[in-house]
DRENVEXPA-751316 format. One record per residue (C-alpha): x, y, z; residue number from 1; residue in three letters. Coordinates in nm, 4 decimals. Layout:
BEGIN
X:X, Y:Y, Z:Z, n:NUM, res:ALA
...
This chain:
BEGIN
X:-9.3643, Y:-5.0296, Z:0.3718, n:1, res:UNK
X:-9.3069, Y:-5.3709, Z:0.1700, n:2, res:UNK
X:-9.1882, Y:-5.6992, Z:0.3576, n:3, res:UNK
X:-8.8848, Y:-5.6473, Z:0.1863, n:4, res:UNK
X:-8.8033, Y:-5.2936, Z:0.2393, n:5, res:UNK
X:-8.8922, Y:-5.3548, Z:0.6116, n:6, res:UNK
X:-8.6383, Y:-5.6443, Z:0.6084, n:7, res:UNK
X:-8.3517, Y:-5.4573, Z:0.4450, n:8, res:UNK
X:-8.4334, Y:-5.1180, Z:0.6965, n:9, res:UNK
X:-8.4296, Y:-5.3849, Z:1.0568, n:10, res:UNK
X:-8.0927, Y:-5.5161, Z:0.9295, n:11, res:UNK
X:-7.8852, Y:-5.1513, Z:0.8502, n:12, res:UNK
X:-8.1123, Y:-5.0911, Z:1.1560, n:13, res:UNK
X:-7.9355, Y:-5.3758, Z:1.3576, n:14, res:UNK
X:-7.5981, Y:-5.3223, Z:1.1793, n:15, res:UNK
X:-7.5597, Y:-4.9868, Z:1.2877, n:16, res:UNK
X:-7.6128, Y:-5.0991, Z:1.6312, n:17, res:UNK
X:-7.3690, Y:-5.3791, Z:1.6174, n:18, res:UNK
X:-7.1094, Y:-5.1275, Z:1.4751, n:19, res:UNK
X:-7.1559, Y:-4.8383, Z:1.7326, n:20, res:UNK
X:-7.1388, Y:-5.1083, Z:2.0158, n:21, res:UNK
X:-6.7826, Y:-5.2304, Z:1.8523, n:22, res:UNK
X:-6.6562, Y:-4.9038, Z:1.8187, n:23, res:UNK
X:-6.7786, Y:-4.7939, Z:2.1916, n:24, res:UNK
X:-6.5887, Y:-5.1688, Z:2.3106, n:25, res:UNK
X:-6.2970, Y:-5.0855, Z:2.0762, n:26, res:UNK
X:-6.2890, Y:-4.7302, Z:2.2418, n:27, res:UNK
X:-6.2838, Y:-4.9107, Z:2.5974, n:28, res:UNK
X:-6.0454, Y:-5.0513, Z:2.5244, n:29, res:UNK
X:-5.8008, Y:-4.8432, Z:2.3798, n:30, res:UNK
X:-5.8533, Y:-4.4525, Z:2.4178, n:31, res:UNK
X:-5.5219, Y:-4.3234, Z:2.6326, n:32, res:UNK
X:-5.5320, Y:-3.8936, Z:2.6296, n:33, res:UNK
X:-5.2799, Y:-3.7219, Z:2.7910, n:34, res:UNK
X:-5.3378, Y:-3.3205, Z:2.9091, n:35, res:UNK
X:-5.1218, Y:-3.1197, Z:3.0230, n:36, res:UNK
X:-5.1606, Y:-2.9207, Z:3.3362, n:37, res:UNK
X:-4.9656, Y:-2.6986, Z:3.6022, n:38, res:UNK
X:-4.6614, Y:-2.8928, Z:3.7387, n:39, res:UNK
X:-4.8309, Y:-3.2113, Z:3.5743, n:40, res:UNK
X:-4.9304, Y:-3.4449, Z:3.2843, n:41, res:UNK
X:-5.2934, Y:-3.5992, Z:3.3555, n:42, res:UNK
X:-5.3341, Y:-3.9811, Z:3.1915, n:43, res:UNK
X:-5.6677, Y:-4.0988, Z:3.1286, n:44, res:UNK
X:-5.7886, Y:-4.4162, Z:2.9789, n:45, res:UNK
X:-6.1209, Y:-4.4359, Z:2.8890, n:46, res:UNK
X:-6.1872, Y:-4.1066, Z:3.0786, n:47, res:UNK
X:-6.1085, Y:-4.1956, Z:3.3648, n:48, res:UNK
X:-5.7868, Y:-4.1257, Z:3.5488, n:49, res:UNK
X:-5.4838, Y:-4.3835, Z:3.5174, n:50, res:UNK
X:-5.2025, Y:-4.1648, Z:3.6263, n:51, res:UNK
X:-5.0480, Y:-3.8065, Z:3.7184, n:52, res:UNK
X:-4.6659, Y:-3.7220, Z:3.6064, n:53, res:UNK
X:-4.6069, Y:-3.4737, Z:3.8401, n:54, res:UNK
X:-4.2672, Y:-3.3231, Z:3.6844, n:55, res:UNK
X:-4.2166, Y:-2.9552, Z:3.8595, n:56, res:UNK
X:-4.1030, Y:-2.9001, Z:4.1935, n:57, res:UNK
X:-4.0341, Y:-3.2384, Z:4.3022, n:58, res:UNK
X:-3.7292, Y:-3.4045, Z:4.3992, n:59, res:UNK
X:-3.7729, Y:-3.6010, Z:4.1137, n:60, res:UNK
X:-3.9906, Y:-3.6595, Z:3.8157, n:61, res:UNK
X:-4.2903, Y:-3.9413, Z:3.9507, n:62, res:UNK
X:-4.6433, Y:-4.0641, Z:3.7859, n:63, res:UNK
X:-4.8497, Y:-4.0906, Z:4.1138, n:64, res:UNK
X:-5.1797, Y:-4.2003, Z:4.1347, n:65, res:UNK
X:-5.1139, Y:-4.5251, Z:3.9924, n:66, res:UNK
X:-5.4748, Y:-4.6747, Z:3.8517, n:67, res:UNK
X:-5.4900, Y:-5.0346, Z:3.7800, n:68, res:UNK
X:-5.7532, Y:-5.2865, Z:3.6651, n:69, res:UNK
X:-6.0686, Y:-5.2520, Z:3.8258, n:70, res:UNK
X:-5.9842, Y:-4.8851, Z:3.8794, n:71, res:UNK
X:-5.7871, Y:-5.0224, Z:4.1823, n:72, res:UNK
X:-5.5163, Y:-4.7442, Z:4.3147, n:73, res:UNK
X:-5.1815, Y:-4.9460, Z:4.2915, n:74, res:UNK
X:-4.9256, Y:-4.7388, Z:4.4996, n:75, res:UNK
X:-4.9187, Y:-4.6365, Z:4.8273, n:76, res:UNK
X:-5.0608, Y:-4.2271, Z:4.8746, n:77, res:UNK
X:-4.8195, Y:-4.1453, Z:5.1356, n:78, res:UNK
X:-4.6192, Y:-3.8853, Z:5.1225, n:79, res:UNK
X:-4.8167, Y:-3.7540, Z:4.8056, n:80, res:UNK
X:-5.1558, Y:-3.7793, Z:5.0376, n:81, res:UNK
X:-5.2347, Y:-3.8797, Z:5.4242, n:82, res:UNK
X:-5.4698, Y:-4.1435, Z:5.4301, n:83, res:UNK
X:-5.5142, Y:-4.4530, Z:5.7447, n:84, res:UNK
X:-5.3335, Y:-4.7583, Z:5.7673, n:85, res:UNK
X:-5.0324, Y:-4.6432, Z:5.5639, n:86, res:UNK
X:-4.6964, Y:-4.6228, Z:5.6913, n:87, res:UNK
X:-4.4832, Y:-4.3132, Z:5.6843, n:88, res:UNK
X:-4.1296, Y:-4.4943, Z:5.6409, n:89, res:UNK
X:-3.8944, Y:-4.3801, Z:5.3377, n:90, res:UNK
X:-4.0679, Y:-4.0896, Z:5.2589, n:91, res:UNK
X:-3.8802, Y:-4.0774, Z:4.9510, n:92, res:UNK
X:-4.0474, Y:-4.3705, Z:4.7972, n:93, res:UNK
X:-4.3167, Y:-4.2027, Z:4.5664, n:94, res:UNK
X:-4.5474, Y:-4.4454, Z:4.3955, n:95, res:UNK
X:-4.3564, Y:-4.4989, Z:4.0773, n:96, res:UNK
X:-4.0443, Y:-4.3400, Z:3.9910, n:97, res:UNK
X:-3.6825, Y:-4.3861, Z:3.8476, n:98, res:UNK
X:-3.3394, Y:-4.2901, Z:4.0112, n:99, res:UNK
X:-3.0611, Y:-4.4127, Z:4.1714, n:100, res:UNK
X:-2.8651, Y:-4.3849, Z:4.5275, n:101, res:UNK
X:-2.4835, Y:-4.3103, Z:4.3853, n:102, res:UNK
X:-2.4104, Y:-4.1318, Z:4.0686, n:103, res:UNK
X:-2.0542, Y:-3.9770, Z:4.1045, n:104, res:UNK
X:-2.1008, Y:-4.0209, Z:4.5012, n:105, res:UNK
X:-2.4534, Y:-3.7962, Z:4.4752, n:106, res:UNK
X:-2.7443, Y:-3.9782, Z:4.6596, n:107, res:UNK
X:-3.0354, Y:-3.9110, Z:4.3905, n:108, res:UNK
X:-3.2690, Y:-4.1634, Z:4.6077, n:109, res:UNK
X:-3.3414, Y:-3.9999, Z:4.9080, n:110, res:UNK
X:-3.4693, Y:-3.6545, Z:4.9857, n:111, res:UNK
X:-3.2163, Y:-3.5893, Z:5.2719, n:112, res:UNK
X:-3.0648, Y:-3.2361, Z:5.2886, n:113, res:UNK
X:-2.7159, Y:-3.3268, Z:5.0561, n:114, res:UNK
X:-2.9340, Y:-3.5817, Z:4.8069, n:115, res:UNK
X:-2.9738, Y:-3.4864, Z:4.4742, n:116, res:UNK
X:-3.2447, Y:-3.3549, Z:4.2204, n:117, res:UNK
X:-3.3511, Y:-3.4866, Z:3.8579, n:118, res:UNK
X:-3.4776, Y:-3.1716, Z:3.7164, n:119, res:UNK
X:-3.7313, Y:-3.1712, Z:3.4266, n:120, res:UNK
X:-3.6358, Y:-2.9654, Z:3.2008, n:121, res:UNK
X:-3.8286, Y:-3.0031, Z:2.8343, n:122, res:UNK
X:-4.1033, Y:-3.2206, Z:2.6979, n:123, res:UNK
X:-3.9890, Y:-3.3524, Z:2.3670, n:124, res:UNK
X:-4.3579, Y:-3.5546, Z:2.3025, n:125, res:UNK
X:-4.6363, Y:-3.5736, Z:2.4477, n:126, res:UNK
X:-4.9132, Y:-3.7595, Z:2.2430, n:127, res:UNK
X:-5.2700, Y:-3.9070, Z:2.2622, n:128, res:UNK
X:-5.3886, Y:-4.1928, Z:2.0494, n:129, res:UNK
X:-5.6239, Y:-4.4688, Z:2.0411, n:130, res:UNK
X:-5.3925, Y:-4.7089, Z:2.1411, n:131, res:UNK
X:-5.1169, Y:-4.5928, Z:2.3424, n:132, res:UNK
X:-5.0104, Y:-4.2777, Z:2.5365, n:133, res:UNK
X:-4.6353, Y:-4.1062, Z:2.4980, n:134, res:UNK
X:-4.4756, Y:-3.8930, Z:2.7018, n:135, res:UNK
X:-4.0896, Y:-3.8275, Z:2.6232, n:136, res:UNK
X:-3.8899, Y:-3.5788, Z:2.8084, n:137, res:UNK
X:-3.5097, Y:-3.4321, Z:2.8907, n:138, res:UNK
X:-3.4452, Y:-3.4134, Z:3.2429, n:139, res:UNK
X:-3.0877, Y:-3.3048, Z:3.4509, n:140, res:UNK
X:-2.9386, Y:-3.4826, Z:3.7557, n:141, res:UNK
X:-2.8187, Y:-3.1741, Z:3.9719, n:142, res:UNK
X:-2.5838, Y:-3.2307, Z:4.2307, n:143, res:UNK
X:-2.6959, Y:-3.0202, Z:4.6137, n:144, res:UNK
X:-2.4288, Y:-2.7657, Z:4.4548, n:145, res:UNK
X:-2.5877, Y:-2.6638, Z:4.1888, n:146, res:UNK
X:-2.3317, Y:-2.8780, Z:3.9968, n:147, res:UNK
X:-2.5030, Y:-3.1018, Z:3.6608, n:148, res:UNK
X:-2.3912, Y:-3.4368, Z:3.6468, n:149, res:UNK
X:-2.5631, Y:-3.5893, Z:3.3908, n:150, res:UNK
X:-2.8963, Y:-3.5681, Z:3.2065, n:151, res:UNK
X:-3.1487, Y:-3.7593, Z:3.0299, n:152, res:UNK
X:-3.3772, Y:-3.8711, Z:2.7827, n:153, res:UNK
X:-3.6856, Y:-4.0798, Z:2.8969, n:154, res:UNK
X:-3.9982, Y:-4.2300, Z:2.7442, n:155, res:UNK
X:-4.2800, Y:-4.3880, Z:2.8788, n:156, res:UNK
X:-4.5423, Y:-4.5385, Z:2.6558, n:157, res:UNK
X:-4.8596, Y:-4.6270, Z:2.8016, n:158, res:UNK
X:-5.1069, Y:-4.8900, Z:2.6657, n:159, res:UNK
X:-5.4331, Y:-5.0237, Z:2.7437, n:160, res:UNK
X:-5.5883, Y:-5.3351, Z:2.7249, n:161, res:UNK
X:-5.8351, Y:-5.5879, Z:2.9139, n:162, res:UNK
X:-5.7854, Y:-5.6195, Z:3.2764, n:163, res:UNK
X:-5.4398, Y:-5.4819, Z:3.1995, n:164, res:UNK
X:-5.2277, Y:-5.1405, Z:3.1897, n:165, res:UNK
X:-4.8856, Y:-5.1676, Z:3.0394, n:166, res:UNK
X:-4.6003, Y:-4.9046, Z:3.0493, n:167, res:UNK
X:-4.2992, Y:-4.9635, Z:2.8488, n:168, res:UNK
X:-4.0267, Y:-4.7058, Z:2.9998, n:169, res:UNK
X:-3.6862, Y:-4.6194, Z:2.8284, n:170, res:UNK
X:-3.4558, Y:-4.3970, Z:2.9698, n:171, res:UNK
X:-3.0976, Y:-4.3109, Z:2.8489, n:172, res:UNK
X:-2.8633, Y:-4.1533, Z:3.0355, n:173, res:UNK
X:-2.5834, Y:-3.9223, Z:2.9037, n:174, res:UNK
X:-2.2589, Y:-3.8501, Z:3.0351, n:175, res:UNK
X:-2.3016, Y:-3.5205, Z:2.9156, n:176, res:UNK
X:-2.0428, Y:-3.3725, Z:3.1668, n:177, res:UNK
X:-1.7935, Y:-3.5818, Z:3.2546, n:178, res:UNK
X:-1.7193, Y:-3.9497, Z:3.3032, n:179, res:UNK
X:-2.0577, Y:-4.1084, Z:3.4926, n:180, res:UNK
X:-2.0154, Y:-4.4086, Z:3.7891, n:181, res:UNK
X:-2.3331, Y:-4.5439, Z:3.9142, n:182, res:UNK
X:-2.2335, Y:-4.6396, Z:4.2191, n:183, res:UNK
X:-2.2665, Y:-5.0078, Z:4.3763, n:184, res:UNK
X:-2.5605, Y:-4.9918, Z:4.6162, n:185, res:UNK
X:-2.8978, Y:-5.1425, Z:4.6562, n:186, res:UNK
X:-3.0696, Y:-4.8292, Z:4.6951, n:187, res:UNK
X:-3.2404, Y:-4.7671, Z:4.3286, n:188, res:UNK
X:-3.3502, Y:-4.7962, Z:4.0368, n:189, res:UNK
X:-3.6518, Y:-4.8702, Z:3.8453, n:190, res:UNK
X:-3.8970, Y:-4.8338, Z:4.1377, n:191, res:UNK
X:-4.2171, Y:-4.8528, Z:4.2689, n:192, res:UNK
X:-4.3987, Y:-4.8347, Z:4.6202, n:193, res:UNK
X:-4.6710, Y:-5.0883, Z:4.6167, n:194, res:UNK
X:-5.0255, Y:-5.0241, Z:4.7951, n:195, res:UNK
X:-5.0401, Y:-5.1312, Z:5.1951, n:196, res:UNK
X:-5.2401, Y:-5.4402, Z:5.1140, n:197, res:UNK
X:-5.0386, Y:-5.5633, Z:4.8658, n:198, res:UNK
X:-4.6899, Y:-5.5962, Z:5.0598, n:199, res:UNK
X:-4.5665, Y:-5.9507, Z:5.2239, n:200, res:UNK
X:-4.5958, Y:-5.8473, Z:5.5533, n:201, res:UNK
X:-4.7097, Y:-5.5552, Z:5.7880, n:202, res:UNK
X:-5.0671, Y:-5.4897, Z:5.9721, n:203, res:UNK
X:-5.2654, Y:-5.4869, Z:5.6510, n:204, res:UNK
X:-5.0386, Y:-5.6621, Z:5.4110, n:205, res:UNK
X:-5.1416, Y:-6.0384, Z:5.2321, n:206, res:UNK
X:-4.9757, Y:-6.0111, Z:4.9089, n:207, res:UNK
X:-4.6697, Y:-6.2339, Z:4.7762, n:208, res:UNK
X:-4.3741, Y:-6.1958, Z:4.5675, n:209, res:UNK
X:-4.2674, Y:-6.4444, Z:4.2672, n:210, res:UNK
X:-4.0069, Y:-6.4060, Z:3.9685, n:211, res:UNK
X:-3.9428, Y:-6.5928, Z:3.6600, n:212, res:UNK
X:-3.7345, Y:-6.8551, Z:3.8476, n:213, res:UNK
X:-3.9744, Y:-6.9768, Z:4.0707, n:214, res:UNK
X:-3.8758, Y:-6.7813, Z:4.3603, n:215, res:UNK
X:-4.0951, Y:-6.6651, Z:4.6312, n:216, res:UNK
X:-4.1617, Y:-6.3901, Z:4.8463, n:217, res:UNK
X:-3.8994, Y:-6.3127, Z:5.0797, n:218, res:UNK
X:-3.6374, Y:-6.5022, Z:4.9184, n:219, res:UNK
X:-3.6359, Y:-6.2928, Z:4.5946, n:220, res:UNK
X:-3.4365, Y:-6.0019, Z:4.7251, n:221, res:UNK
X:-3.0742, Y:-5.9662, Z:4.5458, n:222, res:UNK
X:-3.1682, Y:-6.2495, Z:4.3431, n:223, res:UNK
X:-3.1428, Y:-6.1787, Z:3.9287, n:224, res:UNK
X:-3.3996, Y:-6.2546, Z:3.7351, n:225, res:UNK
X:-3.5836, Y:-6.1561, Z:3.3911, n:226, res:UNK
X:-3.9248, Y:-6.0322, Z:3.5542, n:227, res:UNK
X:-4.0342, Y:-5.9867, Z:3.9833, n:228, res:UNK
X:-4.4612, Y:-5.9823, Z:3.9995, n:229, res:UNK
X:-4.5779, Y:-5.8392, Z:4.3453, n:230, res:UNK
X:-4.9028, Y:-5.9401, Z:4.3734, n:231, res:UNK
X:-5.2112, Y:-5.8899, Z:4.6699, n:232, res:UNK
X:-5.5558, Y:-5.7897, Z:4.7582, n:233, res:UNK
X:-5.7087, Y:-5.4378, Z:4.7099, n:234, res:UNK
X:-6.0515, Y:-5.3772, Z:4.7926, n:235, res:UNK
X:-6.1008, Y:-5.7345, Z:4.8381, n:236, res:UNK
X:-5.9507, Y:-5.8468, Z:4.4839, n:237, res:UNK
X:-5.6168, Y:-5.9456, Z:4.3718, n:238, res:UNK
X:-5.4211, Y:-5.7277, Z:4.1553, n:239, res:UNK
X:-5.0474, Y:-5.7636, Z:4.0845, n:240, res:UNK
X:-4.7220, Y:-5.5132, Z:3.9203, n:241, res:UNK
X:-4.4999, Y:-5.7286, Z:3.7109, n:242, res:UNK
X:-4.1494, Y:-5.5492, Z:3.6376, n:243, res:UNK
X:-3.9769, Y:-5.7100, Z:3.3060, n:244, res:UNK
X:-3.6043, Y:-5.6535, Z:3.2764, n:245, res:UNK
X:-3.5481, Y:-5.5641, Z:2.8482, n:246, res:UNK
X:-3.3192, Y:-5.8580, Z:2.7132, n:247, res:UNK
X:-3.0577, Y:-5.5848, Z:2.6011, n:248, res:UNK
X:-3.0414, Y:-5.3969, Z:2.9038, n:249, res:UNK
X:-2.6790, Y:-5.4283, Z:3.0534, n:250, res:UNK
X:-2.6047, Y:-5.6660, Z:3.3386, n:251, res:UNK
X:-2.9551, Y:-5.8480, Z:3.2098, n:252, res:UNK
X:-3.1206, Y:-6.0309, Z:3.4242, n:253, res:UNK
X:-3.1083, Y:-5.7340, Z:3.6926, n:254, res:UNK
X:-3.0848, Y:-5.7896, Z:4.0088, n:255, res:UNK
X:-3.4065, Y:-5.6767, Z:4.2623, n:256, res:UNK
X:-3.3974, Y:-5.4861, Z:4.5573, n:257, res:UNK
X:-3.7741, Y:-5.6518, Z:4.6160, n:258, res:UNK
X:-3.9162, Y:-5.5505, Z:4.9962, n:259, res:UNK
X:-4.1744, Y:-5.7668, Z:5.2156, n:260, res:UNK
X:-4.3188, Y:-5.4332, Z:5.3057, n:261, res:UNK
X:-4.4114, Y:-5.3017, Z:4.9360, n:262, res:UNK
X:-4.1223, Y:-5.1799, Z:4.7892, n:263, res:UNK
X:-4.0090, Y:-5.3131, Z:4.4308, n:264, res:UNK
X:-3.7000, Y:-5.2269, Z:4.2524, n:265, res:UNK
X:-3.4948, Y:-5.3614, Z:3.9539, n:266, res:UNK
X:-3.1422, Y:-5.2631, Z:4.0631, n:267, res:UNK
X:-2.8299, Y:-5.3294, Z:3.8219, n:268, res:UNK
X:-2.5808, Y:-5.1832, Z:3.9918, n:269, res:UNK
X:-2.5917, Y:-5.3537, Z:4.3856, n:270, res:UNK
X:-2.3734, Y:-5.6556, Z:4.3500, n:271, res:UNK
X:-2.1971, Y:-5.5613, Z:4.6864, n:272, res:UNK
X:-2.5014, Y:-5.5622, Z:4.9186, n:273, res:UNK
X:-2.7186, Y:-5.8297, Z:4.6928, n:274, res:UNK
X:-2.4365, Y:-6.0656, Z:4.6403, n:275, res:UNK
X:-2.1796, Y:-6.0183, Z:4.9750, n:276, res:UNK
X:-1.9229, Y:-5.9325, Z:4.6735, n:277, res:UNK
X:-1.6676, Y:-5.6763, Z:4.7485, n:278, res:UNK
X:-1.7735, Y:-5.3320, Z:4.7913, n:279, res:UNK
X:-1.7625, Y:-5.1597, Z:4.3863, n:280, res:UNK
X:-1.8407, Y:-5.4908, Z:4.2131, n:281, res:UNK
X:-2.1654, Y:-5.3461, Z:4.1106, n:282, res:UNK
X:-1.9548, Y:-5.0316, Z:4.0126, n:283, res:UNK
X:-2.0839, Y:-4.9172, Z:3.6203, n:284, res:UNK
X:-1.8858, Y:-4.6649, Z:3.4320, n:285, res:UNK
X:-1.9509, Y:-4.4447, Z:3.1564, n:286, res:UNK
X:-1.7340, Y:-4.2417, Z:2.9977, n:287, res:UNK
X:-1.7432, Y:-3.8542, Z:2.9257, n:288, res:UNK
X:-1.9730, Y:-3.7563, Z:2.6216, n:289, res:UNK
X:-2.1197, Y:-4.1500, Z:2.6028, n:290, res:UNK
X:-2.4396, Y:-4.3201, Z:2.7284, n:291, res:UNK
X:-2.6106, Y:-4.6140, Z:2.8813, n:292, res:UNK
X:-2.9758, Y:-4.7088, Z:2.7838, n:293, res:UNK
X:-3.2341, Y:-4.8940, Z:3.0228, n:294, res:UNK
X:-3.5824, Y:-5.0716, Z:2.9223, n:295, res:UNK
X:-3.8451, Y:-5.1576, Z:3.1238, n:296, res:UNK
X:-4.2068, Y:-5.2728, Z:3.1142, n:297, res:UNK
X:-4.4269, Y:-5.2343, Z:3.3453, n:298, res:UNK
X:-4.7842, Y:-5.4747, Z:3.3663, n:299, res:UNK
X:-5.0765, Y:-5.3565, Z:3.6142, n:300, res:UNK
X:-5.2794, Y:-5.6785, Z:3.5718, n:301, res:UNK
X:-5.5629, Y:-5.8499, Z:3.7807, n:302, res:UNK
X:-5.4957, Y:-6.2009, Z:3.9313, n:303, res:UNK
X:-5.1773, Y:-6.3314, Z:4.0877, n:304, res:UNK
X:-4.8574, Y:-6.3927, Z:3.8274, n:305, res:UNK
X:-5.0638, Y:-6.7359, Z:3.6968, n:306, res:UNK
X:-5.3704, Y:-6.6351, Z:3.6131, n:307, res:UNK
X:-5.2469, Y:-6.2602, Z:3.4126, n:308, res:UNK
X:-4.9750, Y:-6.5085, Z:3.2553, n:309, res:UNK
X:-4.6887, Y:-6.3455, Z:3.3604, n:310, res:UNK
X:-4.4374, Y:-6.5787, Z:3.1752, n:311, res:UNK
X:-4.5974, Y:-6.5967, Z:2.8818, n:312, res:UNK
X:-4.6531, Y:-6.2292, Z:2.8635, n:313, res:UNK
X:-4.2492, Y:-6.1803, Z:2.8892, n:314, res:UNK
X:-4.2152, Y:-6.4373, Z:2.6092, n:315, res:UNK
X:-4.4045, Y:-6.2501, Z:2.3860, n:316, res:UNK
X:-4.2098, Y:-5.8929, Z:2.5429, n:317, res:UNK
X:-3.8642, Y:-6.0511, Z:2.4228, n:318, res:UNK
X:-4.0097, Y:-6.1695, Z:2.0973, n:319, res:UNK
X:-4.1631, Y:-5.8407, Z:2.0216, n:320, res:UNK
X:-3.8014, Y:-5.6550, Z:2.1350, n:321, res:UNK
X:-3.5734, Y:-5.8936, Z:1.9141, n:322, res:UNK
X:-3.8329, Y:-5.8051, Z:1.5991, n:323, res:UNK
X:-3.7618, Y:-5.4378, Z:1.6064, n:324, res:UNK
C-alpha cells in the first residue's frame, strides 16, 4: 500500500465515520414512530416511549404517559396507575387531555354519572417521519342519553428536538347537530395534570408558575395571557410544560384556569368565575352546521421558563403561524 493510497483509504475511512455519527445524532434527534395498538396509539422518539393515546373506552380521548426531556414522566399516573405520594383528587384529570365542563348544559369534564363522553370514532392519519409525528382523528361528544351534540376533528403533531418535545394540537369543533354553547365555566379546556413535584404547593410540590406578563405562581389563575409555563423538579432536575395560546384562536389571549396543586388549563370560555363578570359572559355560541377552531402548542422543555426561552420560543410560534 503506497503513502498515498493509505492517505486517501484513512480519510473515506474517517469520513464514513463522521457521516454515520451525523446521521445516528440527526436520528436522535428527530425519529418520532407512531404504532398502533389495542385501544391505543404508542409514540416513540428515538425508541423510546414519549406518549400513549389511549382512545377506546375512556371517558375521553387522553395521551398518558407524558415523557419529557431527560426521559422525565411529566403528568401525574393517578388514576391511569397507583403509585406513592400522589393525590387521588379530580379523578377526572388524566395527564393530558382536551374537553370542556358545559356544552349545551352537558358536563364533558368530569366522569360523574350524568357527564358526558367524547367518543373516538375514526383515525383520519396517523403518520411516522423523521421529523414529526401526526395523529388526526374524528371524535363525537355524546350526551349521558345517548344524544350527539357535536363532533370533531383534531390533530396533534408531535416534534422532537434537543432537550425539548413539542406538540402542536388543533382541534375544530362542528356544530354538526344543532346550534353549540360552550358554556361559561372555569372547568376546561386545553388541559393537563402536572407531575406531584412539579405543582406550587402540596407535600412534595416545589415548582412555580409564570406567564408571558410577568405573573407568578398563584396569582396567574383567571388572568389572560399568550403562554402559562409550569415549571419544577423531577428526579432532582427541573423540567417545565409551557401552554401557547395560537394568535387566531378566538377570545386570544385565553384565559387560565392554572392550579397551585398541578393542574394547567387554557380556558376561553370562564369569564364569570375568572373575572367576577356576570354569570354567561364567557357564554360562546355557534350556530347549527358551523364551527369554531382552537390551536395550541404544547413545549416539554428542561429548565425553568428562562433558561428553555419561553418568550422567545412564542415569538418565533406567532411568526411561524402568520407565515402560513
Amino acid at each position: 500500500m503506497t503513502r498515498k493510497f493509505a492517505v486517501a483509504f484513512a480519510s473515506a475511512f474517517v469520513a464514513t465515520l463522521l457521516g454515520v455519527a451525523l446521521n445516528s445524532h440527526a436520528k436522535e434527534l428527530t425519529d418520532v414512530k407512531i404504532t398502533e395498538l389495542a385501544g391505543k396509539l404508542k409514540v416513540e422518539i428515538n425508541g423510546r416511549l414519549f406518549t400513549e393515546y389511549h382512545h377506546q373506552q375512556v371517558p375521553r380521548p387522553f395521551f398518558y404517559p407524558l415523557i419529557g426531556p431527560k426521559q422525565l414522566p411529566m403528568t401525574r399516573n393517578w388514576p391511569m396507575k397507583d403509585v406513592p405520594d400522589e393525590e387521588h383528587d379530580h379523578p377526572h384529570h388524566r395527564s393530558l387531555w382536551f374537553t370542556h365542563g358545559d356544552v349545551n348544559g352537558v358536563d364533558f369534564w368530569s366522569e360523574e354519572p350524568k357527564a358526558g363522553k367524547i367518543v373516538h370514532e375514526k383515525f383520519l392519519k396517523i403518520q411516522s417521519s423523521r421529523s414529526t409525528g401526526t395523529i388526526k382523528s374524528q371524535n363525537k361528544w355524546i350526551a349521558p342519553d345517548g344524544k350527539v351534540v357535536c363532533t370533531d376533528d383534531r390533530t396533534f403533531a408531535i416534534h422532537a428536538r434537543p432537550d425539548e418535545r413539542l406538540i402542536d394540537f388543533e382541534i375544530t369543533i362542528h356544530a354538526s347537530n344543532g346550534d353549540l354553547v360552550f358554556g361559561d365555566t372555569k372547568e376546561g379546556t386545553m388541559a393537563i395534570r402536572l407531575a406531584e413535584t412539579m405543582r406550587l404547593k402540596g407535600k412534595v410540590g416545589a415548582g412555580h408558575i409564570v406567564n408571558s406578563e410577568g405573573v407568578r405562581d398563584d396569582a396567574t389563575w383567571g388572568k389572560r395571557a399568550d403562554w402559562v409555563d409550569y415549571y419544577g423538579p423531577i428526579q432532582g432536575q427541573t423540567v417545565g410544560v409551557a401552554i401557547f395560546d395560537h394568535p387566531n384562536n378566538p377570545m386570544h389571549p385565553t384565559w387560565w384556569h392554572v392550579r397551585d396543586y398541578g393542574l394547567f388549563a387554557a380556558n376561553p370560555f370562564g369569564v364569570h368565575e375568572f373575572e367576577k363578570k356576570p354569570k354567561g359572559t364567557g357564554d360562546f355560541k355557534v350556530s347549527s352546521g358551523g364551527s369554531v377552531t382552537f390551536r395550541y402548542r404544547l413545549v416539554l422543555h428542561a429548565g425553568d421558563e428562562k433558561q428553555a426561552d419561553i418568550a422567545a420560543h412564542y415569538k418565533a410560534f406567532v411568526s411561524q403561524s402568520k407565515s402560513r
